[in-house]
Z-matrix of the N, CA and C atoms (Angstrom, degrees):
N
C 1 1.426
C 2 1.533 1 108.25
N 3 1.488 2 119.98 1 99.40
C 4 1.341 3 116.25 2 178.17
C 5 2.195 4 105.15 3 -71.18
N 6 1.391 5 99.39 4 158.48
C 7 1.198 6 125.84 5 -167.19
C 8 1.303 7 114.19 6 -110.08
N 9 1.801 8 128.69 7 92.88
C 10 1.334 9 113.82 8 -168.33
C 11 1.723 10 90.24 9 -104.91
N 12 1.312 11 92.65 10 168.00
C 13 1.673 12 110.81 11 -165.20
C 14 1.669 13 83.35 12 -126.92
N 15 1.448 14 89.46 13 118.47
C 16 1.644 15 109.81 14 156.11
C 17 1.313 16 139.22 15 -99.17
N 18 1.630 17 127.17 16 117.31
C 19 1.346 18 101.75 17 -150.55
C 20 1.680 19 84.62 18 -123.07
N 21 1.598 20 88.79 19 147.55
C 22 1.448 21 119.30 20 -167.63
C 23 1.578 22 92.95 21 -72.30
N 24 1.797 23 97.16 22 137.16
C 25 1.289 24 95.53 23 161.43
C 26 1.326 25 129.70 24 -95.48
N 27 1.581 26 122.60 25 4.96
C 28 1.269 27 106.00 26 162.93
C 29 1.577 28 117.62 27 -85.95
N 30 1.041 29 107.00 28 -4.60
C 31 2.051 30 130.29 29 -175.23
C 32 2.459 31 90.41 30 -64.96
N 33 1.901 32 86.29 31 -55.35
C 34 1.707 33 81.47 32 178.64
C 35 1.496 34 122.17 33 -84.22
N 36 1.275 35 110.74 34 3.92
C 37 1.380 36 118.55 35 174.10
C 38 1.419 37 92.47 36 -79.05
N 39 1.353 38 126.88 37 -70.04
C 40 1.134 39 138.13 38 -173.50
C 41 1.344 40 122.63 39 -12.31
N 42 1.496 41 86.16 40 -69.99
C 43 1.728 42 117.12 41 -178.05
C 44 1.555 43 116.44 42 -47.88
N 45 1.488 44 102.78 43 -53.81
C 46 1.787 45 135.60 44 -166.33
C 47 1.678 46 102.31 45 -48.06
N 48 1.909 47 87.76 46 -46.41
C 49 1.278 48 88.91 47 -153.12
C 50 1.679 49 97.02 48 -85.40
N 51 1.172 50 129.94 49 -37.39
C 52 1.371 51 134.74 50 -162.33
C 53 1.863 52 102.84 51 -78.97
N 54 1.263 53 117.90 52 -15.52
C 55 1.762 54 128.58 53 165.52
C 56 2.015 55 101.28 54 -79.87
N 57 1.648 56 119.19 55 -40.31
C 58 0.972 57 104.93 56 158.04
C 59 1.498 58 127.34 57 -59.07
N 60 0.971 59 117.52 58 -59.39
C 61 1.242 60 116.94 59 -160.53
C 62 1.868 61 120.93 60 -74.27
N 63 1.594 62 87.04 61 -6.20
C 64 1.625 63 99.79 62 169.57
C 65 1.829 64 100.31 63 -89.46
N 66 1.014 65 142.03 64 -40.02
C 67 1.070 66 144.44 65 164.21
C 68 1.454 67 115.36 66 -48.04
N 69 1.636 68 113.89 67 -49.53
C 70 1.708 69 105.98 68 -164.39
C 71 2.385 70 97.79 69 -84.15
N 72 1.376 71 94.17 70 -16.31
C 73 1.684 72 87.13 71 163.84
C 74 1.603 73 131.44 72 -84.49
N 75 1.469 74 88.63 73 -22.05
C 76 1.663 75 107.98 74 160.53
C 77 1.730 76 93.86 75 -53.40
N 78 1.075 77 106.24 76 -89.31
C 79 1.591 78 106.59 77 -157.57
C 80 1.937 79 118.59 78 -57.85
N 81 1.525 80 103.74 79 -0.52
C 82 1.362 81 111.88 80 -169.69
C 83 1.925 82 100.94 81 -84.28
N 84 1.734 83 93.60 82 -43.99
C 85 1.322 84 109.27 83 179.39
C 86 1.662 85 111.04 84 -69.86
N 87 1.435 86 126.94 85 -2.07
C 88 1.195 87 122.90 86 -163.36
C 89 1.027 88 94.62 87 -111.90
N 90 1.875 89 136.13 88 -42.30
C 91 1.101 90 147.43 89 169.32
C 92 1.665 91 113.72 90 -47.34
N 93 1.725 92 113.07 91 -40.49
C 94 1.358 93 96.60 92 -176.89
C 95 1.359 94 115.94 93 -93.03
N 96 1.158 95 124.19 94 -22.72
C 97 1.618 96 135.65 95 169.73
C 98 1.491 97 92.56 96 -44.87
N 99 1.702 98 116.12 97 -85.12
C 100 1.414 99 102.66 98 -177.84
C 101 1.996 100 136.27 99 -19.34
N 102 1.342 101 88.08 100 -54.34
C 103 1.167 102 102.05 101 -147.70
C 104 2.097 103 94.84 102 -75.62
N 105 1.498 104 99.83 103 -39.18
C 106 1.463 105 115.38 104 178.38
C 107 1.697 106 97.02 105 -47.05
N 108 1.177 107 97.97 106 -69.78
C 109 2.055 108 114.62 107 -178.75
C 110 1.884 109 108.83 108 -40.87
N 111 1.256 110 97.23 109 -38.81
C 112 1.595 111 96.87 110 -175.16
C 113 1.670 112 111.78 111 -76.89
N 114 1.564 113 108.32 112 -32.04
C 115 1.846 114 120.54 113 173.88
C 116 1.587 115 94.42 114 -62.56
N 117 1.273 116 125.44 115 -40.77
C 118 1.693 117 98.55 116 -170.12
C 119 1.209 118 104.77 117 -103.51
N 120 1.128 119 134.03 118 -7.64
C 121 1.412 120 115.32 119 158.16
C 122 1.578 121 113.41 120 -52.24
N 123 1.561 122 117.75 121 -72.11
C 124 1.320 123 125.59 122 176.06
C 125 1.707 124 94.94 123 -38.12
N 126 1.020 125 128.73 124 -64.13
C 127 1.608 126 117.45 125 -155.23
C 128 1.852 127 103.44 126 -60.15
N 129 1.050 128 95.01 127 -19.03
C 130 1.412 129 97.20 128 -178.20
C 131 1.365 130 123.04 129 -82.85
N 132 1.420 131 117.01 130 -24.45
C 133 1.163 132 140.48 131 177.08
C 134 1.230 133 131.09 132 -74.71
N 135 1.501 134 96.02 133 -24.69
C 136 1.660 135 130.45 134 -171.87
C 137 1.368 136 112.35 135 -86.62
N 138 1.728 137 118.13 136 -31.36
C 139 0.970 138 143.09 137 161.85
C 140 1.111 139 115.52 138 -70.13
N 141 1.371 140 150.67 139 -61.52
C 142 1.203 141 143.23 140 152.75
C 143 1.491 142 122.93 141 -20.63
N 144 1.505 143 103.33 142 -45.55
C 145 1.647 144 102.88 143 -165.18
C 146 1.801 145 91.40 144 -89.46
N 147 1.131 146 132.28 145 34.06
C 148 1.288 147 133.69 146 158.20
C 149 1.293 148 114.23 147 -93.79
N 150 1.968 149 112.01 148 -36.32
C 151 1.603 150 117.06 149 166.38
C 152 1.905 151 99.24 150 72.46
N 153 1.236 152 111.84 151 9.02
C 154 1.505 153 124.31 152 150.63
C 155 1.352 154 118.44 153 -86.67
N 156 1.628 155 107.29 154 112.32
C 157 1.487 156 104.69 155 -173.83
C 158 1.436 157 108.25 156 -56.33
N 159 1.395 158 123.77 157 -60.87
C 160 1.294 159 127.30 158 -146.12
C 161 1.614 160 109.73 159 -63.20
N 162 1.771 161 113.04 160 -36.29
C 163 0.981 162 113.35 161 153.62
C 164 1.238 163 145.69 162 -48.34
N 165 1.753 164 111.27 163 -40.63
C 166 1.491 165 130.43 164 163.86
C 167 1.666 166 100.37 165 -48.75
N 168 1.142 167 142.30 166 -82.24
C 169 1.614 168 147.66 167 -165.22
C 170 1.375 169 100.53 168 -44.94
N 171 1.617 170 124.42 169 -62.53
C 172 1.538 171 122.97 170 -148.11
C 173 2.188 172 91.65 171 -72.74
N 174 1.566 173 99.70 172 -33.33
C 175 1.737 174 94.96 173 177.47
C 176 1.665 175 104.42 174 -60.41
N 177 1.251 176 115.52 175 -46.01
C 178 1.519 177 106.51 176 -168.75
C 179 1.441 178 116.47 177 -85.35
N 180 1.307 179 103.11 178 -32.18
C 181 2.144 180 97.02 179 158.88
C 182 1.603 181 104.48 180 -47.57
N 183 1.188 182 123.07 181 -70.28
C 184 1.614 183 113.83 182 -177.25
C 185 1.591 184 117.47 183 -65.15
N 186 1.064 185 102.18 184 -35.30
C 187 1.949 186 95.31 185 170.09
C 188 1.865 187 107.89 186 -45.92
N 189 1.263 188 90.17 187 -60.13
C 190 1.848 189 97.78 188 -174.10
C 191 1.262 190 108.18 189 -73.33
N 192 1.920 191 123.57 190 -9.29
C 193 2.371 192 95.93 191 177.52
C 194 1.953 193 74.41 192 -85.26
N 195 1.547 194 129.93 193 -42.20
C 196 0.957 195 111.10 194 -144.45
C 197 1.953 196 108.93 195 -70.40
N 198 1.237 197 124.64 196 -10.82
C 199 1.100 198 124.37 197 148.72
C 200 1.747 199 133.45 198 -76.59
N 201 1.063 200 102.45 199 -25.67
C 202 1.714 201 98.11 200 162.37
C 203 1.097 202 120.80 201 -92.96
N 204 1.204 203 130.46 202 -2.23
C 205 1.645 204 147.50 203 137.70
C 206 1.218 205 108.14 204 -52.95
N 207 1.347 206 133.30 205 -61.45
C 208 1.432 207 123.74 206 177.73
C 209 1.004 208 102.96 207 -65.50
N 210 0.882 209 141.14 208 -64.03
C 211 2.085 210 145.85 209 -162.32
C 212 1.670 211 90.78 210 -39.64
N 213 1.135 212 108.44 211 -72.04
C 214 1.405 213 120.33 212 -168.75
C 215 1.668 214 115.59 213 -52.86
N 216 1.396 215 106.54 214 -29.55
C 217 1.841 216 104.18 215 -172.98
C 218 2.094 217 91.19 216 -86.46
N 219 1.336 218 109.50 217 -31.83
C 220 1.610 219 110.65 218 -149.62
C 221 1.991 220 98.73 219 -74.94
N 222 1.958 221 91.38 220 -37.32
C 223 1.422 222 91.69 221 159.62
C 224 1.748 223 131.17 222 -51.98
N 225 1.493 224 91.56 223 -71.60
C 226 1.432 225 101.27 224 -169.33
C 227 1.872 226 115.69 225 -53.97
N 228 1.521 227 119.38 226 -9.65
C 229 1.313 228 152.56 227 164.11
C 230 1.331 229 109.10 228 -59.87
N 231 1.318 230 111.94 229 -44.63
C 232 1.781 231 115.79 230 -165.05
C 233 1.565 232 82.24 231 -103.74
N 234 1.123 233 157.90 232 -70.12
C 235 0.829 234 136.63 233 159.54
C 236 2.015 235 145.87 234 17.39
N 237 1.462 236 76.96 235 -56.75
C 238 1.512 237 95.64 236 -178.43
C 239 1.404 238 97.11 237 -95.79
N 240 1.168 239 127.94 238 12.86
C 241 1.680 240 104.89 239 -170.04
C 242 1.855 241 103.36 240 -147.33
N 243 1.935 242 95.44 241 9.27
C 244 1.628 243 89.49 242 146.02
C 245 1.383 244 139.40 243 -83.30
């Protein structure tokens, strides 16, 4: 007596959809890291080309928490969603 295995289609809906939606937060979390990292560079840059010290430091103190802020949320993000 062979043994066929029937597989539920809401079991591959299930699956389909929860492999999507780990994929489209993959690329959501990759999209804002980038894009966050690219705002303080420019902001930082922007600051420089002012050639105001005090401005130059206080732009790059916040350029750099606001990138180890992202690093740190985009990680602990991917994290939760292996």
């Amino acid at each position: 007596m062979a043994t066929t295995t029937k597989t539920n289609p809401v079991s591959e809906f299930t699956e389909k959809a929860t492999a999507n939606g780990k994929k489209a937060g993959a690329a959501y979390l990759d999209s804002y890291e980038k894009t966050v990292l690219k705002l303080a560079d420019s902001y930082e840059q922007a600051a420089v080309a002012t050639k105001v010290d005090w401005i130059e430091s206080i732009a790059s103190a916040q350029a750099g928490f606001a990138r180890e802020v992202t690093k740190a949320y985009t990680a602990a993000a991917r994290e939760l969603t292996v």
